[in-house]
C-alpha positions as CSV (number, residue, x, y, z in Angstrom):
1,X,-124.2,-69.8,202.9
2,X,-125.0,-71.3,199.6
3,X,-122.8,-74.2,199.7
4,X,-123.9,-75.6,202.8
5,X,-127.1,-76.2,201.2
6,X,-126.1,-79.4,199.7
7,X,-125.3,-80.5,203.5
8,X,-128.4,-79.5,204.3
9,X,-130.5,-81.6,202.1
10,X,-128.4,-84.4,202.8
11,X,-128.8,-84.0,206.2
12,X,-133.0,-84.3,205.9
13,X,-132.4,-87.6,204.3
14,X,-129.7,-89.5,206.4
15,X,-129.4,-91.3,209.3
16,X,-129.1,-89.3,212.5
17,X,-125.5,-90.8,213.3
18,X,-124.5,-89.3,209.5
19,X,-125.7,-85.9,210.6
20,X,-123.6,-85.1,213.5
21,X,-120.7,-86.2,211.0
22,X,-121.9,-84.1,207.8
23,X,-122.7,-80.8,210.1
24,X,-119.0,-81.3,211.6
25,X,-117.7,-81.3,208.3
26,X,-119.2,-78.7,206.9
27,X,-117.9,-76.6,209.9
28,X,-115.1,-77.0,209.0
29,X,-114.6,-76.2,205.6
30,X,-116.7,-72.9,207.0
31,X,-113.7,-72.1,208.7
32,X,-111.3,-72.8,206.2
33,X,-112.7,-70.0,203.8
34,X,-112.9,-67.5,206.4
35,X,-109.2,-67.8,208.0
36,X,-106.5,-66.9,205.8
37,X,-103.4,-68.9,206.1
38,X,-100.2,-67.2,205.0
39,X,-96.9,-68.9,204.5
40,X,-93.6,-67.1,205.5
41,X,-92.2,-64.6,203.2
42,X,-89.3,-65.5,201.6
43,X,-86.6,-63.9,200.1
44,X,-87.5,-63.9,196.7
45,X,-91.4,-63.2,197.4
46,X,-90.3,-59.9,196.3
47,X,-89.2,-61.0,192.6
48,X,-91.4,-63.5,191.9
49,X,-94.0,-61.8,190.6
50,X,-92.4,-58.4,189.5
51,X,-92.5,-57.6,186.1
52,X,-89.7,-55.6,183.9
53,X,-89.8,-51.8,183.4
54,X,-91.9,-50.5,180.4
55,X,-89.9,-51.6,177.5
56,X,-88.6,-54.9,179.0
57,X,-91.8,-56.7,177.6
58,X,-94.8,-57.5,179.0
59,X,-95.1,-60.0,181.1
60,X,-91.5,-61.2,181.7
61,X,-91.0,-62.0,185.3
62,X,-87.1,-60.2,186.9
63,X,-84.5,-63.4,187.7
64,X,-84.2,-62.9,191.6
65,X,-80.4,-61.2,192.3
66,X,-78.6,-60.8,195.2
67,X,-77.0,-58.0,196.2
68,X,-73.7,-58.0,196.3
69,X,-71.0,-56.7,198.8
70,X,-68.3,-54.6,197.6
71,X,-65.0,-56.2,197.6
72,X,-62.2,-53.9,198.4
73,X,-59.2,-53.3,196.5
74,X,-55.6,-52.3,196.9
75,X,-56.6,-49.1,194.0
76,X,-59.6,-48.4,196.5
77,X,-56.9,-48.1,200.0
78,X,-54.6,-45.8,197.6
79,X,-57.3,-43.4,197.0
80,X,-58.5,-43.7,200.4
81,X,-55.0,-42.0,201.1
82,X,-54.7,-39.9,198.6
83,X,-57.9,-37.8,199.4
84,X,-56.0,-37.5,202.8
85,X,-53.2,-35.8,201.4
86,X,-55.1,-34.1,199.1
87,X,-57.0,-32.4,202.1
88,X,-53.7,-31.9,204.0
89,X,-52.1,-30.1,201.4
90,X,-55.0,-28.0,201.3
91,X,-54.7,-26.6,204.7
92,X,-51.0,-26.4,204.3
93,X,-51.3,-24.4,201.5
94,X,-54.4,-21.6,202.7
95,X,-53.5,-21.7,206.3
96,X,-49.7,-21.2,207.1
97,X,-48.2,-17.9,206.7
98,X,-44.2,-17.8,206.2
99,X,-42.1,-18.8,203.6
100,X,-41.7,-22.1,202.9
101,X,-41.8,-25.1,200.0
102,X,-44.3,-28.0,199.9
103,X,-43.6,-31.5,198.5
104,X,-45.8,-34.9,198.4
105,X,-44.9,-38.2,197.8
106,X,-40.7,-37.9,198.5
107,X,-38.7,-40.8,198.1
108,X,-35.9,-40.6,200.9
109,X,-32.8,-42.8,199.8
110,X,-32.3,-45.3,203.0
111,X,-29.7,-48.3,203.7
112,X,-30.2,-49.3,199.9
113,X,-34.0,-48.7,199.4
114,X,-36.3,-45.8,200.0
115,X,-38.4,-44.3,202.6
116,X,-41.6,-42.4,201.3
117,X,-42.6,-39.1,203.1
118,X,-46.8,-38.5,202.2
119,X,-46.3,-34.6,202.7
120,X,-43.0,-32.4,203.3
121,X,-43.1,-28.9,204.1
122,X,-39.9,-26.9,204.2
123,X,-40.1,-24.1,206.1
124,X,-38.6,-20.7,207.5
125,X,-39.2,-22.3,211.1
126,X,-37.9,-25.4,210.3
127,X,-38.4,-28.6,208.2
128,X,-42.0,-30.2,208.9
129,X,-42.7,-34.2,208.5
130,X,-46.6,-35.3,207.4
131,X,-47.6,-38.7,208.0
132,X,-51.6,-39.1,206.2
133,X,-53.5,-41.8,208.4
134,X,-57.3,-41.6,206.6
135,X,-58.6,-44.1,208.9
136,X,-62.0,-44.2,210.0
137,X,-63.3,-46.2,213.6
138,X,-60.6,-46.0,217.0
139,X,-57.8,-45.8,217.3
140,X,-55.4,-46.4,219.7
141,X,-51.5,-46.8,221.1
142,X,-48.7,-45.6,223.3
143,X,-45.4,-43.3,222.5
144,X,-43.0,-46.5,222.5
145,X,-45.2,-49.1,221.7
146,X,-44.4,-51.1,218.3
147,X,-48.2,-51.3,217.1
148,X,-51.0,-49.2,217.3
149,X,-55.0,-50.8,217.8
150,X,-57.1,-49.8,214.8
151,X,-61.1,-51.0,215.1
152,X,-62.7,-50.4,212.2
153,X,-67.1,-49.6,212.4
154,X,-67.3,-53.2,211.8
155,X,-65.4,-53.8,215.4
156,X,-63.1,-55.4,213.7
157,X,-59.3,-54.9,215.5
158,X,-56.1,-54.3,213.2
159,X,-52.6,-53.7,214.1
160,X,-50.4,-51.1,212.2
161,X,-46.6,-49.6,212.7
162,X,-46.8,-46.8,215.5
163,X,-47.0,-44.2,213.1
164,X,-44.9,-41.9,215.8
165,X,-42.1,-44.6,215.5
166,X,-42.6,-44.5,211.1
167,X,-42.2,-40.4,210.9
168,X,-39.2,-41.0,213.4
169,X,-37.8,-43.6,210.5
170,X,-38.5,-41.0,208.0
171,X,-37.1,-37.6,209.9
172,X,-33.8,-40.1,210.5
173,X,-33.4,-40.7,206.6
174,X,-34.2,-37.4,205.5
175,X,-31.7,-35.7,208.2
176,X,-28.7,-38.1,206.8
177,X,-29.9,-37.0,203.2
178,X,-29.9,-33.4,203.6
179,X,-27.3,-33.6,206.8
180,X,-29.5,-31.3,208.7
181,X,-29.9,-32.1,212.6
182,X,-32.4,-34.0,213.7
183,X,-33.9,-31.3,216.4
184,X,-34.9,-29.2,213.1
185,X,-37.4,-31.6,212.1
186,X,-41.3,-31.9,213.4
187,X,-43.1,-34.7,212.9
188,X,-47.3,-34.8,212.7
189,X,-49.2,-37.4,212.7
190,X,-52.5,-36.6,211.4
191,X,-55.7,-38.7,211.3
192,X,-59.2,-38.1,209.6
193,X,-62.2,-36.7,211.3
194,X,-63.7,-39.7,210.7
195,X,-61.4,-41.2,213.3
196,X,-61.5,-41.3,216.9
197,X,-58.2,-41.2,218.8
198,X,-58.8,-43.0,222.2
199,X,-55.5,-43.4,223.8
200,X,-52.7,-41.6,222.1
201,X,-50.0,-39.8,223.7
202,X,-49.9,-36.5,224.6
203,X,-48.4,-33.7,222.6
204,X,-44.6,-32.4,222.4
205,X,-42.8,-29.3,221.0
206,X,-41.7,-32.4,218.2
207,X,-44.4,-34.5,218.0
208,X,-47.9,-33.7,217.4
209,X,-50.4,-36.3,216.6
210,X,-53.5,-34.5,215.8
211,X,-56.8,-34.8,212.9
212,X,-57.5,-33.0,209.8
213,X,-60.2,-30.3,211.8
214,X,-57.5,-29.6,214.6
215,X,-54.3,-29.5,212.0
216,X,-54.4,-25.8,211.2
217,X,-54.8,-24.7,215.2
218,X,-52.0,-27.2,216.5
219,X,-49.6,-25.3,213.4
220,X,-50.3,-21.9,214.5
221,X,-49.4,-22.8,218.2
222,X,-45.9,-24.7,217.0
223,X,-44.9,-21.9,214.7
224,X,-45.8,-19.1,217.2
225,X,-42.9,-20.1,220.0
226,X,-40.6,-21.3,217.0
227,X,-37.6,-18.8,216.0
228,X,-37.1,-18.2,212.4
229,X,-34.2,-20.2,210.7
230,X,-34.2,-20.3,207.3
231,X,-34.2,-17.4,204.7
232,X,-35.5,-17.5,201.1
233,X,-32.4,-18.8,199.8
234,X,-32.0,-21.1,201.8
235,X,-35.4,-22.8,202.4
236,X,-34.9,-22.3,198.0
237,X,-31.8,-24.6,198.4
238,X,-33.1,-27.0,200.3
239,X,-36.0,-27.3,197.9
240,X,-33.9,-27.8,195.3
241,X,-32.7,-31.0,196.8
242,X,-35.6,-32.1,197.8
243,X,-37.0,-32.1,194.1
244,X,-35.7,-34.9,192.4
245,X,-36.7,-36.9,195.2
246,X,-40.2,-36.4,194.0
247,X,-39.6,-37.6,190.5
248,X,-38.8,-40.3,190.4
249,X,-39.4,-43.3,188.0
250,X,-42.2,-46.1,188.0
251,X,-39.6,-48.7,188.6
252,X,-38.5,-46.6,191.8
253,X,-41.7,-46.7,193.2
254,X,-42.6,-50.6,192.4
255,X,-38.5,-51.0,193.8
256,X,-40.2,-49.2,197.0
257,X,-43.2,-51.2,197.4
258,X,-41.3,-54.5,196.5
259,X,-38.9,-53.8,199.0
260,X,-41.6,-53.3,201.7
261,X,-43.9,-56.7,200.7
262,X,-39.9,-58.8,201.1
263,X,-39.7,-57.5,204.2
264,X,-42.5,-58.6,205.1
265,X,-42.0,-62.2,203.6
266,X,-38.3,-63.0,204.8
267,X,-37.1,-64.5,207.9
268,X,-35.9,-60.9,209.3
269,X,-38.8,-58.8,211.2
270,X,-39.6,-55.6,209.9
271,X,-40.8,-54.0,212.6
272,X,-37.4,-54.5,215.0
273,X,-35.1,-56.4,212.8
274,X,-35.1,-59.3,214.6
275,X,-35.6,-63.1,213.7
276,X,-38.8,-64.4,212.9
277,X,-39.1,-68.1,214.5
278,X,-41.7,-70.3,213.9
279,X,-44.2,-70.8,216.7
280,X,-47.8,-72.3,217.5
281,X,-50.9,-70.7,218.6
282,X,-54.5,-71.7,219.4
283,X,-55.3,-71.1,215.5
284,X,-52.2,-73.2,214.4
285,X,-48.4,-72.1,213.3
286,X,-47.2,-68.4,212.5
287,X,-44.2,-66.6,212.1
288,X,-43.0,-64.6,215.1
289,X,-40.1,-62.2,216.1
290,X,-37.6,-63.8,218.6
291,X,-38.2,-60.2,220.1
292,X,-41.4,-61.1,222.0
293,X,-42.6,-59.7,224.3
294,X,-40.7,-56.6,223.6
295,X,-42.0,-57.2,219.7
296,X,-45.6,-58.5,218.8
297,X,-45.1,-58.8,215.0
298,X,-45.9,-62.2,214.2
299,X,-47.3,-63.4,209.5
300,X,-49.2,-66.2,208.7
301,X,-47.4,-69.2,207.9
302,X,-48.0,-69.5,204.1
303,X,-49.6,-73.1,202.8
């Protein structure tokens, strides 16, 4: 209480009209010291004050960063897909019994272009058709439906070909290439763990769509009602064609993904084949198929 005592004195010696004033204003600055007043924290109340690690100097204050979010890129999707196949191949190879020939990555010569198979697996019971999806979130879609829903963990909704129709492209090509019917071919359709299939449609004897934990059981049931078909020699022949349709050149493949990104940019839809047209939306003009409803692909219209 020290330094009200120069209040005090003054007090003794003033009028009484000064000392209702000077014992008012020394309240006040009472208060003042006692209650602390804190500003908001902001965000770089953190840096400010922080100094460097030993060896950084002492002293020397951190410049405030941001953290940054990580931008993904197209190298960052293909390995995405790649540890799919990886884990696919895995089961393929520990888990089904028989003879039989695996390939990855076959480049299926179709209508002047290529159609890429992720796994292949040639086998005593038949010919088998892998399409990866390491997708992550919901997903969703019917049989005959031309997209499929993906919402990502973000809730973020994406459309993508109905894989069932894409393995249907790729059994197609494959059975003109190796002119082998089409009711020897299975298609699966298998998504990651990570995924959870909503809506998809049910099971056949040639269509499974199924995830990476499930793959091994839903194999063992197809193969166990399957008759055998092919012998050594000729699931070994059948290999042999299939090889050189797995190396092939860096030029192929660019051919192959060049061919997909101009479909995708001409006037011709690549989902049904049909016309795009120019229409308007809420958001502004876009490219759509001349297919709608039947078709729902639609491109931004490029400025």
């Amino acid at each position: 209480m020290e330094f009200l005592r120069p209040f005090i004195e003054a007090a003794q010696n003033a009028p009484t009209y000064h000392l209702k004033f000077l014992l008012g204003f020394a309240l006040v600055i009472f208060l003042l010291r006692k209650i602390k007043i804190r500003r908001p924290r902001s965000w770089d109340d953190g840096y400010r004050n922080r100094e460097t690690p030993s060896g950084g100097g002492k002293g020397r204050k951190e410049t405030p960063t941001r953290k940054r979010r990580k931008t993904r890129t197209p190298s960052d999707a293909q390995d995405k897909g790649r540890r799919g196949e990886d884990l696919i191949e895995r089961i393929l190879r520990n888990a089904v019994a028989g003879e039989l020939a695996l390939f990855r990555n076959v480049y299926v010569p179709k209508d002047g272009g290529t159609s890429e198979i992720d796994l292949l697996m040639i086998h005593e019971k038949g010919i088998f058709v892998f399409e990866s999806k390491n997708y992550n979130g919901r997903v969703s879609g019917s049989m005959d439906a031309l997209n499929w829903v993906h919402i990502h963990p973000n809730r973020k909704k994406y459309s993508f070909y109905n894989p069932v129709r894409q393995n249907a492209n790729h059994i197609r090509a494959l059975s003109r290439y190796l002119r082998i019917p089409e009711r020897r071919f299975y298609s699966y359709v298998v998504f990651s763990d990570k995924c959870r299939l909503d809506r998809v449609p049910e099971n056949t004897r040639s269509v499974v769509i199924t995830q990476t934990s499930r793959l091994e059981e839903d194999l063992e049931h197809t193969l166990s009602v399957l008759p055998t078909l092919y012998g050594a020699e000729e699931i070994r022949a059948v290999a042999d064609r299939i090889a050189p349709l797995t190396e092939v050149s860096e030029e192929t493949k660019a051919k192959h993904i060049e061919d997909i990104r101009n479909a995708l940019e001409s006037d011709v839809c690549p989902f049904c084949g049909g016309k795009l047209v120019l229409r308007r939306g809420r958001r502004g003009d876009f490219w759509g198929c001349s297919s709608y409803p039947k078709c729902k692909f639609k491109r931004a219209v490029e400025r």
